[in-house]
One Martini backbone bead per residue (centre of mass of N, CA, C, O) as a GRO file, in nm:
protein
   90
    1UNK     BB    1   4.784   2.641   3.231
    2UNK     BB    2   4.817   2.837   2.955
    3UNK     BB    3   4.636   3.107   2.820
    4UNK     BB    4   4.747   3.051   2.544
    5UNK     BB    5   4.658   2.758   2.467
    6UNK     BB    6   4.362   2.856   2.535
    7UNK     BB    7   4.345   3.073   2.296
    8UNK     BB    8   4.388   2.874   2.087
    9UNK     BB    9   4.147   2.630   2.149
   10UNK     BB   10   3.904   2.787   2.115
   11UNK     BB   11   3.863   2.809   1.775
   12UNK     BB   12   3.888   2.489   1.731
   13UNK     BB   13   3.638   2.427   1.875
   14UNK     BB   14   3.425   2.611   1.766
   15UNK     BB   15   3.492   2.462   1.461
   16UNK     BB   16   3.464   2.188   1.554
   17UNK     BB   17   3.139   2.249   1.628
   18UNK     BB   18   3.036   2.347   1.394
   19UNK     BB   19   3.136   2.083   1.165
   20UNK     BB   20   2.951   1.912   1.371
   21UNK     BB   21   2.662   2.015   1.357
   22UNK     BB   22   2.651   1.974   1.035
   23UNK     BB   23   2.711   1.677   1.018
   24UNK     BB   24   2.467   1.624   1.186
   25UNK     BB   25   2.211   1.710   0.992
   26UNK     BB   26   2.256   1.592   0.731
   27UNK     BB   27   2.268   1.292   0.818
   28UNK     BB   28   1.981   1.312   0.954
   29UNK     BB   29   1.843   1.381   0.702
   30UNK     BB   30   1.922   1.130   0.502
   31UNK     BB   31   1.792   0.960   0.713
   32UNK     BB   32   1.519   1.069   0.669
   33UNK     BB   33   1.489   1.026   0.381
   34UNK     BB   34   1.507   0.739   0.393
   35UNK     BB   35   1.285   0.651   0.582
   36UNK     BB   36   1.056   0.775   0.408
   37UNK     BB   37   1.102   0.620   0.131
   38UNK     BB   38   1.025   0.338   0.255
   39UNK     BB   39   0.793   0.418   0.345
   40UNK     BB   40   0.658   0.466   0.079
   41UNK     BB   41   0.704   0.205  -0.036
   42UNK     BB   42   0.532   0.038   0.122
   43UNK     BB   43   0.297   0.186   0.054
   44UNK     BB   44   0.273   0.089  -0.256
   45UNK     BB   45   0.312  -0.218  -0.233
   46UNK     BB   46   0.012  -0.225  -0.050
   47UNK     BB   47  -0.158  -0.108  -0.247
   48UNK     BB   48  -0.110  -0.304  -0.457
   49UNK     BB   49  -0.209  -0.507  -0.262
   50UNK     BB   50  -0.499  -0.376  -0.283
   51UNK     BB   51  -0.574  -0.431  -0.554
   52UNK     BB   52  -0.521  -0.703  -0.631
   53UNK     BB   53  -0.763  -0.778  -0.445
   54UNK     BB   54  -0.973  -0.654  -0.524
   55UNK     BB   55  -0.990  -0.788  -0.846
   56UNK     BB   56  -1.023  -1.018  -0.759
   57UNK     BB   57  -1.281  -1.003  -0.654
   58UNK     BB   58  -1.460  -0.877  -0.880
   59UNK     BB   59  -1.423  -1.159  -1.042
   60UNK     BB   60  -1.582  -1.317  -0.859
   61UNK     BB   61  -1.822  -1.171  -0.863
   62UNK     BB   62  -1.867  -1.201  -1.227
   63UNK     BB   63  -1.894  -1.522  -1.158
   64UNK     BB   64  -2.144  -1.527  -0.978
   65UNK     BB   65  -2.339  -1.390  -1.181
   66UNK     BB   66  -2.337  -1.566  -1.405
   67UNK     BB   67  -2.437  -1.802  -1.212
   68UNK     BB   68  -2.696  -1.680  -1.131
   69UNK     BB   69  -2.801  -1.653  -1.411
   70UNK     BB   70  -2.776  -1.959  -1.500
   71UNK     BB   71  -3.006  -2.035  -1.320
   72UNK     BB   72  -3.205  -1.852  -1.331
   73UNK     BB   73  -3.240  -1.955  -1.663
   74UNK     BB   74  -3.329  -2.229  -1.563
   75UNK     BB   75  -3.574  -2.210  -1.390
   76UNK     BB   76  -3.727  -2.038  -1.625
   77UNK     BB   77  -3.742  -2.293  -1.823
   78UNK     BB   78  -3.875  -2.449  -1.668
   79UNK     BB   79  -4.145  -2.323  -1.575
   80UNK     BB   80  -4.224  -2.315  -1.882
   81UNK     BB   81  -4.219  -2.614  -1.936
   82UNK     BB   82  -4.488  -2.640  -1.759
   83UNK     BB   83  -4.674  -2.406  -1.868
   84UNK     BB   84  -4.658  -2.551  -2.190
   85UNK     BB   85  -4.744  -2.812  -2.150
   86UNK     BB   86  -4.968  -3.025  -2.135
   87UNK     BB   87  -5.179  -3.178  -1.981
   88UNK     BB   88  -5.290  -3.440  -1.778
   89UNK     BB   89  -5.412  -3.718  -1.811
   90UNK     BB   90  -5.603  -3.962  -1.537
   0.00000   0.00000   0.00000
């Protein structure tokens, strides 16, 4: 091969491994903020579904506390008209 021509193709060569490696950095960079992005996205979706779910919880909370007040005022209401009735004569 003539020295000439390999003399014209050493900088063809390093310009266009030059213009490879940015290309391939870019593409590189915008591949992983997009893989970012969607991780994040994901974890906002999971977040909210776990608040959705806390929430659910909650209102079951506020419901079972309810009942439990309103036993707790059915038995305190007999036990009082228990011992405000008057004795029983036998």
């Amino acid at each position: 091969m003539d020295p000439r021509a390999l003399a014209v193709l050493i900088p063809v060569i390093a310009i266009g491994g030059f213009f490879g490696t940015v290309i391939t950095l870019i593409l590189s960079r915008a591949y992983t903020a997009k893989l970012t992005a969607q991780s994040q996205a994901g974890r906002a979706a999971a977040h909210d579904d776990v608040l959705a779910a806390v929430d659910e919880l909650r209102r079951e909370m506020a419901e079972l506390a309810e009942r439990v007040d309103f036993a707790e005022r059915l038995l305190a209401k007999g036990r009082e008209s228990e011992r405000l009735a008057p004795p029983r004569s036998s």
